[in-house]
Structures are given as structure tokens and as C-alpha cells.
C-alpha positions as CSV (number, residue, x, y, z in Angstrom):
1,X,11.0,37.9,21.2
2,X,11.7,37.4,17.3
3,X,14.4,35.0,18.6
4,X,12.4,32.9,20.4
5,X,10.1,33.5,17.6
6,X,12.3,32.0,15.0
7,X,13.2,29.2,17.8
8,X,10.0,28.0,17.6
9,X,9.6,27.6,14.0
10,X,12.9,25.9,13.3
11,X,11.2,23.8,16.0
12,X,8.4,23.1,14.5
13,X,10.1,22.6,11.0
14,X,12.1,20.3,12.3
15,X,9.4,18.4,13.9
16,X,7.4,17.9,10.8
17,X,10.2,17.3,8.8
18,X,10.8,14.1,11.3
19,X,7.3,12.6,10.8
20,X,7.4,12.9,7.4
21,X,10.7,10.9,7.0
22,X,8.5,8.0,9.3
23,X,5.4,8.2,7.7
24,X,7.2,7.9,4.4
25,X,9.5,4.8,6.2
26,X,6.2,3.4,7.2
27,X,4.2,3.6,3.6
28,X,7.9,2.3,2.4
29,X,7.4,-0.8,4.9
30,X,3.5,-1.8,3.8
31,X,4.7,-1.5,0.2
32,X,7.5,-3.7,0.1
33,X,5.2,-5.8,3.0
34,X,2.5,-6.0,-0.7
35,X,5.3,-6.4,-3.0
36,X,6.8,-9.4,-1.2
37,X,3.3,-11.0,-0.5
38,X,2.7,-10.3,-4.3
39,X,6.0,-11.8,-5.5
40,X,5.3,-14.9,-3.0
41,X,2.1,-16.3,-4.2
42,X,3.6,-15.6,-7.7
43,X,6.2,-17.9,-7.5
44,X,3.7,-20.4,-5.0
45,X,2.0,-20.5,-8.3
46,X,4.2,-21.2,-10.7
47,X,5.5,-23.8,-9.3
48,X,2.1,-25.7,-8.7
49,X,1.5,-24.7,-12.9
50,X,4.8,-26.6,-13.6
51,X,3.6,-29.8,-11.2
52,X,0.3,-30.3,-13.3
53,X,-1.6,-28.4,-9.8
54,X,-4.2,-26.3,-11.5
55,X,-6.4,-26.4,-9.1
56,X,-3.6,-25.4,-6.3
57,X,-2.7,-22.8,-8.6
58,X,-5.4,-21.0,-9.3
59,X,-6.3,-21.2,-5.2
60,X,-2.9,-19.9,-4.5
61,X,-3.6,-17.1,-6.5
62,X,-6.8,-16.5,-5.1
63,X,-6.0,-16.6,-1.6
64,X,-2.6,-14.5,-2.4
65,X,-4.1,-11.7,-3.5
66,X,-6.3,-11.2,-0.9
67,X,-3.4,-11.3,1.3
68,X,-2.1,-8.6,-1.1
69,X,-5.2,-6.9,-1.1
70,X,-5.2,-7.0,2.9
71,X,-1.6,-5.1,2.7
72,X,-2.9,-2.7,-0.4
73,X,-5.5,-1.9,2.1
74,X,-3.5,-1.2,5.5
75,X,-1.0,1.0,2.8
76,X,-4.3,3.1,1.7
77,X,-5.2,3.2,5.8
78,X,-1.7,4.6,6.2
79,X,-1.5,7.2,3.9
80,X,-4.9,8.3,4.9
81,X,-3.6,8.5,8.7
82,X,-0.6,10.7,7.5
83,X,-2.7,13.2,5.3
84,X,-5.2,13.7,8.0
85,X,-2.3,14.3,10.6
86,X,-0.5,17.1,8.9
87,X,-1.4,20.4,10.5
88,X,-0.5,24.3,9.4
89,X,-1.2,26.2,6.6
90,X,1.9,26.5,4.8
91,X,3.2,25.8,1.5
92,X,5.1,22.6,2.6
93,X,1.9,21.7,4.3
94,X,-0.2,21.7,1.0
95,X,2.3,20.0,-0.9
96,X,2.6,17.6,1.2
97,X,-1.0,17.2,1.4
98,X,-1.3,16.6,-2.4
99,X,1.9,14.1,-2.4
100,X,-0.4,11.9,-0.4
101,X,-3.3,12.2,-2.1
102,X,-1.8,11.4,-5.1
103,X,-0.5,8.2,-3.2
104,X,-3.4,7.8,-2.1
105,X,-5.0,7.7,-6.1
106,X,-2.2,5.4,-6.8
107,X,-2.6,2.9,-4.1
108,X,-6.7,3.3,-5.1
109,X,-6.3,2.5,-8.5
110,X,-3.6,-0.9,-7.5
111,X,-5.9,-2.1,-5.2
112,X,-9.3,-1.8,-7.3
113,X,-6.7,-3.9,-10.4
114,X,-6.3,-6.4,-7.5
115,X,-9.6,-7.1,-6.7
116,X,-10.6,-7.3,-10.6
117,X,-7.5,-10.1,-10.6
118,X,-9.0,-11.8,-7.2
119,X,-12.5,-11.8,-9.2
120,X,-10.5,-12.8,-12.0
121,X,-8.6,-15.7,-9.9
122,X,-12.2,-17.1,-8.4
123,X,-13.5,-17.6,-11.5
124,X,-11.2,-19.6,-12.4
125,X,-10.5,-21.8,-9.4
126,X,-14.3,-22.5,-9.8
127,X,-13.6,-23.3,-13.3
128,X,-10.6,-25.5,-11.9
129,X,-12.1,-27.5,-8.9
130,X,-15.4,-28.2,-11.1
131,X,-13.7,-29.7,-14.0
């Protein structure tokens, strides 16, 4: 009986451990999914800066970051998914709960500097398009 016992938890260890290692593969796959949108519309702007595009610049921006914001957002939805799926009452468990959450706090905080830069970025392809 403690054998099977034992069976069952190595199981079951084993089992978490594998959907941990995906969930972290997946938050891995949305971030880089943000960082390349970021580093895209970056250089999309630039480029229009050097050609005397204002205008295009500052709409590229605009619209880039709320592509990145779109992908800051499904990376938030993520993590939130994984936290609520984690089940027992363990130390791993908690730990695990609390390396998501604090994840979670980071993403938060990126996101809410995004929107202040897309806010940022309207004003001034206002500024831009009326002038």
C-alpha cells in the first residue's frame, strides 16, 4: 500500500513538474511574441523619423503599441490561467503560486507603462496630423 502510495506521488510530481515546464514555455512564447512586436514598430519608426515621416512615425508607434499591448495582455491572461490551474497544498504549490503572481505584478506594471506610452503616442500623432 505505501508503495503504491509513493507511486502515486512521484506521479503526480511528475505531472506538475511537466505543466510547469509548458506553462513557463508558453509565457516564454507571448513574451518574446511582445518583445518582437515591440522591437518591430521600433525600428518601423525610426526609419519613417530618418525619411522626414512624422506623421507615419508617430502612427506607427501608436498602432505598435497596441499591438504590444494586445500581446502584454494575452501574457497577463496566461499567467492568470496557470496560477488558477495549480492545485494541492504543498510547498511547491505555494511557491509556485507566488512566482506567478509576482509575474503577474511585473507584466501589470509593463502593460499599465504601455498604455501611458500609447496615450503618450496619440497625443502626439494628433499633434502631428494637425500641424
Amino acid at each position: 500500500m505505501i508503495e503504491v502510495a509513493q507511486q502515486l506521488n512521484a506521479t503526480m510530481s511528475t505531472k506538475i513538474a511537466l505543466d510547469l515546464l509548458s506553462a513557463s514555455e508558453s509565457v516564454k512564447s507571448l513574451t518574446a511574441v511582445v518583445r518582437s512586436s515591440q522591437n518591430a514598430w521600433k525600428a518601423q519608426e525610426a526609419e519613417m523619423k530618418s525619411a522626414g515621416d512624422l506623421a507615419g512615425a508617430a502612427q506607427v508607434k501608436y498602432e505598435g503599441l497596441g499591438k504590444s499591448i494586445e500581446g502584454q495582455q494575452s501574457k497577463i491572461d496566461a499567467l492568470k490561467a496557470k496560477q488558477t490551474e495549480l492545485k494541492g497544498n504543498t510547498a511547491d504549490v505555494a511557491q509556485q503560486y507566488l512566482k506567478y503572481q509576482q509575474q503577474i505584478d511585473g507584466a501589470n506594471k509593463q502593460l499599465a507603462s504601455m498604455q501611458a506610452q500609447q496615450d503618450r503616442a496619440k497625443t502626439a500623432m494628433d499633434y502631428q496630423k494637425s500641424g
